[in-house]
RODO-2510 file (C-alpha; in nm, 4 decimals, decimal comma):
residues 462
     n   res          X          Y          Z
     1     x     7,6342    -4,2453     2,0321
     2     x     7,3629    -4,1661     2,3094
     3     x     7,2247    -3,8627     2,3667
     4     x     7,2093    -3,7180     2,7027
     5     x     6,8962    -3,4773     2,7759
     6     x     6,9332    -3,1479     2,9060
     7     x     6,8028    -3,1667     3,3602
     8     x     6,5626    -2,9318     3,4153
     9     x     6,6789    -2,6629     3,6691
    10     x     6,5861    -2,7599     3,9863
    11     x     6,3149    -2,5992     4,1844
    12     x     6,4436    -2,3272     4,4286
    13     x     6,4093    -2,4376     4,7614
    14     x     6,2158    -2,1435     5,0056
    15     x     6,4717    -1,9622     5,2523
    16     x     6,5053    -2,0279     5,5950
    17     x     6,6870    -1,8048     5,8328
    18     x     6,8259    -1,9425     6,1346
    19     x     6,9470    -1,7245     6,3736
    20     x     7,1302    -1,9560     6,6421
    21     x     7,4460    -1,9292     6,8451
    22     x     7,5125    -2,2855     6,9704
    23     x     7,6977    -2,4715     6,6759
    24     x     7,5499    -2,8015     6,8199
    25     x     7,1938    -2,6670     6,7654
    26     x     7,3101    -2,5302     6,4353
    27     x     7,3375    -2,8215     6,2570
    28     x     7,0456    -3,0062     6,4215
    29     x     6,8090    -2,7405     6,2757
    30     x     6,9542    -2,7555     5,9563
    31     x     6,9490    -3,1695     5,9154
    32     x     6,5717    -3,1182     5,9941
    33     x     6,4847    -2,8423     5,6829
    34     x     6,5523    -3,0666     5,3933
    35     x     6,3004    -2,8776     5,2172
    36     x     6,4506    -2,5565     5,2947
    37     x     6,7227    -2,3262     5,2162
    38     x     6,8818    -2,3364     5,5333
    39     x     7,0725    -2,0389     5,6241
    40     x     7,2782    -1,9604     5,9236
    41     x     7,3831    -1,6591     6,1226
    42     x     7,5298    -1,6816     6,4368
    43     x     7,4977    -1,2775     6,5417
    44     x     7,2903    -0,9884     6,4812
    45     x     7,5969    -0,8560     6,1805
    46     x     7,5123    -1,2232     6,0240
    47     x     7,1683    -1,2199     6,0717
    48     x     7,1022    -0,8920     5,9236
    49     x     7,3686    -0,9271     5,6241
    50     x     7,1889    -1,2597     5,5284
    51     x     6,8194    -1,0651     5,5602
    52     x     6,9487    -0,8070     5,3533
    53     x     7,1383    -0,9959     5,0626
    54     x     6,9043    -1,3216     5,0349
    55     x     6,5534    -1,1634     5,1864
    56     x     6,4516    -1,4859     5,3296
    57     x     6,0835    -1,5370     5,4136
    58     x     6,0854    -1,7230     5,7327
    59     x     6,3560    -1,6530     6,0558
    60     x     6,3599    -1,8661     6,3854
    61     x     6,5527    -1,6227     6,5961
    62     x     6,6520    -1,7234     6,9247
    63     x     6,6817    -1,4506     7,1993
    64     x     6,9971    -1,5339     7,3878
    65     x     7,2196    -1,4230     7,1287
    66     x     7,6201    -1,2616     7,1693
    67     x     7,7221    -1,0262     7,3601
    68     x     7,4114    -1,1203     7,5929
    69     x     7,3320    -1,4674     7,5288
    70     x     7,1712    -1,5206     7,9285
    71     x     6,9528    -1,2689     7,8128
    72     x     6,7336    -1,1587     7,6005
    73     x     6,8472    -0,7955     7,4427
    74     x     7,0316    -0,8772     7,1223
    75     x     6,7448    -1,1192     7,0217
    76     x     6,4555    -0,7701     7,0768
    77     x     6,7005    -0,5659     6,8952
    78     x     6,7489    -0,8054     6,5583
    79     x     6,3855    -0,8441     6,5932
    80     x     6,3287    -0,4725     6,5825
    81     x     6,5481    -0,4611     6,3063
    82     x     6,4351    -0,7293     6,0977
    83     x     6,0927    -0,5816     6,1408
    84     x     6,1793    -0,2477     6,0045
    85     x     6,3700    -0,3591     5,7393
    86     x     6,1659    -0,6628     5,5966
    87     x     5,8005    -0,6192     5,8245
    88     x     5,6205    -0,8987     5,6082
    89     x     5,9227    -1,2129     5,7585
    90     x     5,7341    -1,4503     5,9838
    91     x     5,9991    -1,4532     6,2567
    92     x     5,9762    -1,7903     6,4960
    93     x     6,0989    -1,6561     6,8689
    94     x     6,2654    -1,8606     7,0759
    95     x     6,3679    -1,8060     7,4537
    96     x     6,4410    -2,0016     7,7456
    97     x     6,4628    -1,6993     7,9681
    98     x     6,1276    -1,5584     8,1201
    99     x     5,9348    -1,7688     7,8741
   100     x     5,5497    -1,5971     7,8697
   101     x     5,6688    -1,2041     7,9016
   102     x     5,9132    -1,2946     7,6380
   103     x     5,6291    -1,4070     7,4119
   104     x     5,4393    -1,1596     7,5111
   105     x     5,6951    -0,8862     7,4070
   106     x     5,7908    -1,0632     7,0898
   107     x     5,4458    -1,1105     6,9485
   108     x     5,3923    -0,7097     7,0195
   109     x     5,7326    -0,5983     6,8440
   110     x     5,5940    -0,8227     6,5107
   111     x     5,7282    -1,1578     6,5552
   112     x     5,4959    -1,4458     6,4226
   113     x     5,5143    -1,7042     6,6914
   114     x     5,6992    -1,8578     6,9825
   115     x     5,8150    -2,1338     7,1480
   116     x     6,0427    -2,2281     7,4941
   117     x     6,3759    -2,4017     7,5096
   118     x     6,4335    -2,6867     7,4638
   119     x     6,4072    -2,7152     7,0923
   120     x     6,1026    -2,9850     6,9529
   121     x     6,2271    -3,0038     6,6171
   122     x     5,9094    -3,1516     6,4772
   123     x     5,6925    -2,9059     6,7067
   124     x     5,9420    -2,5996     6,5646
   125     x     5,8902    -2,8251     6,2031
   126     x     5,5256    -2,7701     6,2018
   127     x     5,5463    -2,4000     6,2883
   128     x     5,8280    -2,3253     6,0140
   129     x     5,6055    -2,4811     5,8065
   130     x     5,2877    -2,2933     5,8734
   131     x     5,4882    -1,9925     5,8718
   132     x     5,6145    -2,0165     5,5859
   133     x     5,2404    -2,1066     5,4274
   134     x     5,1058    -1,8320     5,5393
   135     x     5,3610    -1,5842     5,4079
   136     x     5,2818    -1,7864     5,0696
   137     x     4,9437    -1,6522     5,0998
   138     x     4,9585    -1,3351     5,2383
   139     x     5,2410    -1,2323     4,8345
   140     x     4,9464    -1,3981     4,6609
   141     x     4,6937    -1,1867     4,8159
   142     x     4,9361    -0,8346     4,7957
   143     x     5,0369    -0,9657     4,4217
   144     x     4,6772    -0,9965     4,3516
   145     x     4,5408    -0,6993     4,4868
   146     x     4,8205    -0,5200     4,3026
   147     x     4,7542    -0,6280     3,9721
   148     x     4,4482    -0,4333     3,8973
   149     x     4,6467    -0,2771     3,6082
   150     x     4,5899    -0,1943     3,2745
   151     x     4,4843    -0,5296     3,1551
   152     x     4,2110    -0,5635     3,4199
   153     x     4,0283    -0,2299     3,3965
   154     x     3,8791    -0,1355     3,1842
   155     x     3,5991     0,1297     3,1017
   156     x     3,7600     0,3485     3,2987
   157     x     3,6655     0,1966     3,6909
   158     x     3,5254    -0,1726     3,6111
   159     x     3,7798    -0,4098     3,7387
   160     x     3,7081    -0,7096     3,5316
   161     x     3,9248    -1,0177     3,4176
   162     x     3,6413    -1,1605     3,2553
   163     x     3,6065    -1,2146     2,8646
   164     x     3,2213    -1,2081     2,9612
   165     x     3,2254    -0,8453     3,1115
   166     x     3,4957    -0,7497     2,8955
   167     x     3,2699    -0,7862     2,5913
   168     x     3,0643    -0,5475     2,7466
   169     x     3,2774    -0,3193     2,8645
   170     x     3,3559    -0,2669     2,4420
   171     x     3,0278    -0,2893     2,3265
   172     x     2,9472     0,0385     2,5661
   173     x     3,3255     0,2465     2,4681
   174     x     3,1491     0,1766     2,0743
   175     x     2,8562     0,3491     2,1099
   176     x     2,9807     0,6218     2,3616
   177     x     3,0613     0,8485     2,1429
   178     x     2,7136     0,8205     1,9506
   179     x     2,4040     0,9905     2,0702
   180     x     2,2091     0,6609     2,1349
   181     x     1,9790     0,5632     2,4342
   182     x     2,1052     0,2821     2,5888
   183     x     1,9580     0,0413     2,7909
   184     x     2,1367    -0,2000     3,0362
   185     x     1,9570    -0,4867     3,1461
   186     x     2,1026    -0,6938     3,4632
   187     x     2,0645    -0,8249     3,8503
   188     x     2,0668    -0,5869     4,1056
   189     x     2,4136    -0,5387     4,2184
   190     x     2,5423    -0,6630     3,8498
   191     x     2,7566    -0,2615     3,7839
   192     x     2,4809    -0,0939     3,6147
   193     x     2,5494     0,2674     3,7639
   194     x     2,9082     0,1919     3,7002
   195     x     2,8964     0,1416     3,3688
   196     x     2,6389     0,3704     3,2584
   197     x     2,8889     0,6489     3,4223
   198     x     3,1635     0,4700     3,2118
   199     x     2,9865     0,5136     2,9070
   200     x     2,9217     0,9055     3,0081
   201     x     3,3373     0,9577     3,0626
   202     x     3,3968     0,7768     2,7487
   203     x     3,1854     1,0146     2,5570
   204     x     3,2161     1,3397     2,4297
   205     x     2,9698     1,4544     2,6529
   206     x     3,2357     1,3666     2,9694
   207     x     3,2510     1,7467     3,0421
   208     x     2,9223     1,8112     3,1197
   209     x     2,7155     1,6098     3,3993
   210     x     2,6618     1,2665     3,4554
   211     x     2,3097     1,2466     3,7001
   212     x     2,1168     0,9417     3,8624
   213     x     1,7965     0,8751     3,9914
   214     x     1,6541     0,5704     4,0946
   215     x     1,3530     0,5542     3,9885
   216     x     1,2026     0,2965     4,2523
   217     x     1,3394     0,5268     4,5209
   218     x     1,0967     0,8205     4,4484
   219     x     0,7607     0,8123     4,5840
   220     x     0,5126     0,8345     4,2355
   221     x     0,3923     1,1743     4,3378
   222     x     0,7370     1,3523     4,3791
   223     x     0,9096     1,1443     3,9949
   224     x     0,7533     1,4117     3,8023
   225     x     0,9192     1,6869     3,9431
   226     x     1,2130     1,4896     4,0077
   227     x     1,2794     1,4573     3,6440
   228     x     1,0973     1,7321     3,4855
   229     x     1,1569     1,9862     3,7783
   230     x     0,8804     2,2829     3,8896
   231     x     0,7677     2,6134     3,8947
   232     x     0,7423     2,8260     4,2137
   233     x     0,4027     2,7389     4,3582
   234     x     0,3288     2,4672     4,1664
   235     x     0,2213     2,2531     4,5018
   236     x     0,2333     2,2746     4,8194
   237     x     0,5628     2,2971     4,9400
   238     x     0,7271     2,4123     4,6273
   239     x     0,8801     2,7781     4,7465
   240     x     1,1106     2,8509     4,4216
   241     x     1,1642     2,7656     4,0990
   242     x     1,3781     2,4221     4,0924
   243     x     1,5290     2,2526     3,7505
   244     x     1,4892     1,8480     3,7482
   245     x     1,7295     1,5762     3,6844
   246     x     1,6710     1,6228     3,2741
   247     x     1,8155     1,9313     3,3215
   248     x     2,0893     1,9014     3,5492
   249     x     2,2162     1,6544     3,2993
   250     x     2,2374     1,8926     2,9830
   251     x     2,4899     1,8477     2,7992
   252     x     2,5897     1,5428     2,9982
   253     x     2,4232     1,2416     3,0733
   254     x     2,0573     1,1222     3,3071
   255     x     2,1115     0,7798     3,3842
   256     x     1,7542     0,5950     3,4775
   257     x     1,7781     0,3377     3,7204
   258     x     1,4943     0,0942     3,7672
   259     x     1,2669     0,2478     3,4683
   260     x     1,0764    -0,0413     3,4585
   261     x     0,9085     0,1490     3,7616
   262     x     0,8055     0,4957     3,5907
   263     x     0,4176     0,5465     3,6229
   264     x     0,2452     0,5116     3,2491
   265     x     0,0986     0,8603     3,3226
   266     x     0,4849     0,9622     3,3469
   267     x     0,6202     0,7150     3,0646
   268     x     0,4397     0,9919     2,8561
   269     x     0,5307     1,2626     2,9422
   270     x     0,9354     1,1076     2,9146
   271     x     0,8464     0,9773     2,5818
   272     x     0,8041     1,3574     2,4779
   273     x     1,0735     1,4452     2,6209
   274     x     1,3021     1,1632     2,4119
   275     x     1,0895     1,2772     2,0906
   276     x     1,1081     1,6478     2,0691
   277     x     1,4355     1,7062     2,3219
   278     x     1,1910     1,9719     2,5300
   279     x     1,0780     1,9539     2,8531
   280     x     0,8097     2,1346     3,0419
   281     x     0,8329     2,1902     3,3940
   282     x     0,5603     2,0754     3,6745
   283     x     0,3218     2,4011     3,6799
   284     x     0,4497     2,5440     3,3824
   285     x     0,3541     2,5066     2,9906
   286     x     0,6862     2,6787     2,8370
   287     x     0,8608     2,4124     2,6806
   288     x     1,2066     2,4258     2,7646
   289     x     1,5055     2,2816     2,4810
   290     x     1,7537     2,0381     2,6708
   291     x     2,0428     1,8008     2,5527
   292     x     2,0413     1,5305     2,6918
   293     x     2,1274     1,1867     2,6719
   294     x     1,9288     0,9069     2,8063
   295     x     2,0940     0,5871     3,0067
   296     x     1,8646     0,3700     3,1539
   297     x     1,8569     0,0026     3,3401
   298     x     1,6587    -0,2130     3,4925
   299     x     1,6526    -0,5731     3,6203
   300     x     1,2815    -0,6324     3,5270
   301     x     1,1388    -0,7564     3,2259
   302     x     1,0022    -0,5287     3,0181
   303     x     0,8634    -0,7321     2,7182
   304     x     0,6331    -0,9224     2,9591
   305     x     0,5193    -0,5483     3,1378
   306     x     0,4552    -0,4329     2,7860
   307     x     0,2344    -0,7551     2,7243
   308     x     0,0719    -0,6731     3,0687
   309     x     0,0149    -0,3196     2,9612
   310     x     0,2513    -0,1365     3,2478
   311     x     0,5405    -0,0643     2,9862
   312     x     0,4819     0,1364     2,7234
   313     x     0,5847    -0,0093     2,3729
   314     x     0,6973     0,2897     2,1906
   315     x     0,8680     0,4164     2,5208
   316     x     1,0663     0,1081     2,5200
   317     x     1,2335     0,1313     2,1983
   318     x     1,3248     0,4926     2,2436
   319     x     1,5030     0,3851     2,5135
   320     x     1,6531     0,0645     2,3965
   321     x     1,8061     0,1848     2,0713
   322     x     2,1214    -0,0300     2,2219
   323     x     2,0364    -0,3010     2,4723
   324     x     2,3642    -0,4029     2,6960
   325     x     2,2776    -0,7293     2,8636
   326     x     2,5201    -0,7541     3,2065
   327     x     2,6389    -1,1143     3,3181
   328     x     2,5817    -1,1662     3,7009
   329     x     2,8854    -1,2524     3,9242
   330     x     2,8677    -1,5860     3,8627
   331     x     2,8929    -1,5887     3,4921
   332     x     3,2132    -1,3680     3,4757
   333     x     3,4783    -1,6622     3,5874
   334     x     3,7737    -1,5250     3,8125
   335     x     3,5930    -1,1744     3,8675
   336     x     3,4606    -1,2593     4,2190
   337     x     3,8188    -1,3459     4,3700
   338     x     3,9697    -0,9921     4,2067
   339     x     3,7491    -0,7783     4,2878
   340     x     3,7254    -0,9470     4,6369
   341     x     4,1293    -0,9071     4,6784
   342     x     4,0423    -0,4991     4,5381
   343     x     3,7792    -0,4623     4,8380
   344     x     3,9980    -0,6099     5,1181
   345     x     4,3003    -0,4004     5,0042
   346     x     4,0317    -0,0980     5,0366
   347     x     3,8332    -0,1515     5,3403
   348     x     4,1659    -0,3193     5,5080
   349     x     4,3410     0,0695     5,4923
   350     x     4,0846     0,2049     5,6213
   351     x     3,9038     0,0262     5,8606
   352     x     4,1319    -0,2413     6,0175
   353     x     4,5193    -0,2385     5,8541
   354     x     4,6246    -0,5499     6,0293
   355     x     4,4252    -0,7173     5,7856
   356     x     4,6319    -0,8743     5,4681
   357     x     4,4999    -1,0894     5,2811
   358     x     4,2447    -1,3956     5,2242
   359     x     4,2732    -1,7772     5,3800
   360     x     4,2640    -2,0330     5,1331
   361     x     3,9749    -2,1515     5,2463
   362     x     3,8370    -1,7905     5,1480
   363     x     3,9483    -1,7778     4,8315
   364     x     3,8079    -2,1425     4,7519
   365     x     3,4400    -2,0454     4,8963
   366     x     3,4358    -1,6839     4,7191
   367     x     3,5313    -1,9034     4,3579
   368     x     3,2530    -2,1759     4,5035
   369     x     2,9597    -1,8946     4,5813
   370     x     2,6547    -1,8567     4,3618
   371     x     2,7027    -1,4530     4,4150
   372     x     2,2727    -1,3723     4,4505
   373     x     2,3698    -1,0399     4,5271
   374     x     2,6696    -1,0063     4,2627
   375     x     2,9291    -0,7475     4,3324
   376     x     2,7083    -0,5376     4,5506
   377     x     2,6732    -0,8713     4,7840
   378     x     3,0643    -0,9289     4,7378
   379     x     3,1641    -0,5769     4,8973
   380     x     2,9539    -0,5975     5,1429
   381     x     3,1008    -0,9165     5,2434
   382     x     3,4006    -0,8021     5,2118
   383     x     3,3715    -0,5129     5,3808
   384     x     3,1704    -0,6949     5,6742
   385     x     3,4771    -0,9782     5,6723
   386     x     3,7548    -0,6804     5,6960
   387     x     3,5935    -0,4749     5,9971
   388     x     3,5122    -0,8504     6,2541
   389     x     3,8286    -1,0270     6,1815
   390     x     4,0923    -1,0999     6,4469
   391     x     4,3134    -1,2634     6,2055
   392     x     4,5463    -1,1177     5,9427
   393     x     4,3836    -1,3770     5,7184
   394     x     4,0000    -1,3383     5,6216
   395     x     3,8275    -1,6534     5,6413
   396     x     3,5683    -1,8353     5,4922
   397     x     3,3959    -1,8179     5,8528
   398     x     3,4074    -1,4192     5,8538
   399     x     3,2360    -1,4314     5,4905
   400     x     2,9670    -1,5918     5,6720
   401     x     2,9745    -1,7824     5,3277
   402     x     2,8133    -2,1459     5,3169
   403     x     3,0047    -2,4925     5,2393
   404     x     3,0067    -2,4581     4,8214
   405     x     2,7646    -2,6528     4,6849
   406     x     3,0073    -2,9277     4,4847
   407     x     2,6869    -3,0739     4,3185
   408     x     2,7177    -2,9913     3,8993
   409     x     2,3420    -2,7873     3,7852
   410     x     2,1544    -2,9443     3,5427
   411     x     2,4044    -3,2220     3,4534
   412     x     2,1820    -3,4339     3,2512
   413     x     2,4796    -3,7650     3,2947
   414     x     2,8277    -3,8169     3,4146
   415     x     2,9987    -3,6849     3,0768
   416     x     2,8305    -3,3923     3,0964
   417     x     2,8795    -3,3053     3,4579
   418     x     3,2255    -3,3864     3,3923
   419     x     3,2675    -3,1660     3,0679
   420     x     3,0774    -2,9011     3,3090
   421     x     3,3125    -2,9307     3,5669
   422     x     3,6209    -2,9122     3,3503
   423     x     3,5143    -2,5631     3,1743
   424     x     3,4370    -2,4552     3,5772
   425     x     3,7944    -2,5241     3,6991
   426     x     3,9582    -2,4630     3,4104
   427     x     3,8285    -2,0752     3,3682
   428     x     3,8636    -2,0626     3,7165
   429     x     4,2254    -2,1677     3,6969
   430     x     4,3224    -1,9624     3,3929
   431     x     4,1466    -1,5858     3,5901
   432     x     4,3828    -1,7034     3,8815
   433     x     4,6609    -1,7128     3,7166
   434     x     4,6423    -1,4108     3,4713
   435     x     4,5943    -1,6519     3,1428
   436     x     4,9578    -1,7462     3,2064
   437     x     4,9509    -2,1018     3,0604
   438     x     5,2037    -2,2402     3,2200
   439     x     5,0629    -2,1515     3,5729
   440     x     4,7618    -2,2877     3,4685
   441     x     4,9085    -2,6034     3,3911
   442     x     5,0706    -2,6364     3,7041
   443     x     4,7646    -2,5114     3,9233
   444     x     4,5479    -2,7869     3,7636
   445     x     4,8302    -3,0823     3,7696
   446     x     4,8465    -3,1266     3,4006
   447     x     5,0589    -3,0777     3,0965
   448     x     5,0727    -2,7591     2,8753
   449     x     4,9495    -2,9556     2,5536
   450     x     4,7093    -3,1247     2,7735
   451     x     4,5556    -2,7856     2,8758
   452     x     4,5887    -2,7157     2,5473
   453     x     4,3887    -2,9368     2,4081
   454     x     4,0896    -2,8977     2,6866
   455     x     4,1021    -2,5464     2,5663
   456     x     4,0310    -2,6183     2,2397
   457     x     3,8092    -2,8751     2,2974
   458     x     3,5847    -2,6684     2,5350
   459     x     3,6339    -2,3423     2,2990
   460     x     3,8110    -2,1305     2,5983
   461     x     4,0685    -1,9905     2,3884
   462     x     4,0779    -1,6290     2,3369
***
């Protein structure tokens, strides 16, 4: 008795519309798409029934169809209508009749490229090909961008897939609703604003007002009355009474950006403030009763100021009852090519629409970049990338990004630059593909238990 194992289905083949009249031609084009789904219409009814009920990706279309196959009439009109009903098919023109106003005309009304009677099957090969590439790309890119759901927000307006940021993200809802000063220590461009107003709409003070200053921004003289506010006539220049930032934010939140560059004489004067919950205004000595609650940040070190006697100590742990330490961009796996996809998708609408999506060679140098800047340096990028390019595809060229540096940091010998590597791509592989095993698998050209076992082997599980 044998016993005969179950075939695994086969793989669907992509669709391939060909919209030809001569029968001869017909089955030429179809003996050359092995690889395809070759499908045939012979008319505009055929072509557009077969668009319609199998939504094929890619359509070589030739112009001289019935009733006006000398011309080129029938061909514009299943354009036009292919275009309105299905505007992301890469439709192939082509025409033997007026050859360059034909292309001209086609490449206008949407089509994706053209080429002149007679047929080169491996020229027309390469093109279906391409064609159909780049359509691959351009689903990814829309299915990306799309996905910034449920699963990859999170604090509100962080877009994160990362475990890293994710931690973080939960750390902050947990001590939202408490009346704690928190303190969130990161690179520039790391989110810090972002999640300090996170914290403030996760809170129960989300009613009242979330406020920021950056502290670095404010010339020493004016930070006083910045934050503390002043009197009318208190200097030069001050015509009426004006509340500062502490109290704008009652019953809401101040967030502090770069604290580490208060003035000691001021640190004082704050440390009051965070003591007693009264201010006094610049020019007045009424103490004044406010609520509220202190966020701060900053991307110094403040342990080695305090040693150096520009930080006060006491100051510092009124503010730090919770420290939130941020990962950069580069130590949140997967994040850089999301949020990239979320600021293409943005800038794209607004500043240049036939933009729609990222070239693989994009994607690979955004996952390869070091990130110095971190998501501040990513949108602007981004945003640069979206408004210069010519192509529907962004580039690694308009990213002005570098070739990645393939060499492994600090790999002391081959197993560990290996073992390096392997966490890299694997994390990398598992953001792209949503933690969806099996795609990971298959991105990486190994088996499910395989991947398995690297996972638990490397302790990237969960």
């Amino acid at each position: 008795m044998t016993e005969t194992a179950a075939k695994a289905p086969a793989k669907a083949l992509p669709k391939l519309l060909i919209v030809e009249d001569d029968a001869g031609l017909q089955a030429q084009l179809k003996w050359a798409y092995e690889d395809f789904e070759v499908l045939i219409a012979g008319d505009r009814a055929q072509a557009m029934a077969l668009l319609r009920s199998e939504m094929p990706d890619v359509v070589t279309l030739d112009l001289g169809l019935p009733p006006d196959p000398d011309g080129v009439t029938e061909g514009f009109a299943v354009l036009d209508e292919i275009m309105a009903l299905k505007p992301d098919t890469k439709v192939i023109v082509a025409s033997g009749h007026g050859a360059r106003e034909s292309a001209l005309q086609a490449i206008a009304r949407g089509a994706y490229d053209f080429y002149q009677k007679p047929v080169d099957i491996d020229a027309l090969g390469l093109i279906v090909r391409r064609a159909y590439q780049l359509h691959r790309l351009e689903d990814e890119n829309r299915r990306l961008a799309s996905k910034v759901d449920k699963d990859d927000k999170v604090l509100g307006r962080m877009i994160t897939a990362a475990p890293e940021m994710v931690r973080v993200a939960r750390t902050i809802e947990r001590v939202a609703n408490t009346n704690v000063s928190v303190m969130l220590l990161g690179a520039s461009g790391t989110g810090k604003e972002l999640l300090a107003r996170g914290l403030h709409e996760a809170s129960g003070r989300a009613k009242g007002e979330f406020v920021a200053i950056n502290c670095a921004a404010i010339p020493e003289n004016l930070l006083e009355s910045e934050l503390f506010g002043h009197e009318k006539g208190a200097f030069t220049g001050a015509v009426k009474t004006t509340p500062g930032k502490i109290e704008q934010a009652g019953g809401g939140t101040l967030f502090l950006d770069e604290v580490g560059d208060i003035p000691l004489q001021l640190q004082v004067k704050l440390l009051r403030f965070l003591q007693e919950r009264v201010i006094e205004r610049v020019g007045s000595r009424e103490s004044i009763p406010v609520d509220t609650r202190i966020v701060c940040a900053t991307h110094q070190d403040l342990e080695a100021m305090i040693a150096d006697g520009r930080f006060r100590e006491d100051l510092f742990y009124r503010l730090a009852e919770i420290v939130v330490k941020i990962p950069s961009l580069a130590e949140r796996p997967g994040d850089a090519t999301l949020l990239a996809k979320v600021f293409l998708n943005r800038y794209a609408k607004e500043m240049n629409p036939r933009v729609r999506g990222f070239s693989a060679d994009a994607l690979a140098a955004i996952d390869a970049w070091h990130w110095p800047g971190n998501v501040r340096e990513l949108e602007n990028r981004v945003k640069r990338a979206v408004i210069m390019a010519d192509e529907k595809l962004v580039g690694a060229i308009d990213l002005d990004l570098a070739e990645p540096d393939q060499q492994i940091a600090n790999a002391l010998n081959l197993k560990t630059a290996r073992e390096q590597a392997d966490r890299k791509v694997i994390r990398h592989a598992l953001a792209r593909s949503e933690g969806n095993i099996s795609s990971t698998a298959k991105m990486l050209g190994i088996s499910r238990p395989t991947l398995y076992d690297l996972l638990k082997q490397y302790d990237l599980q969960g």
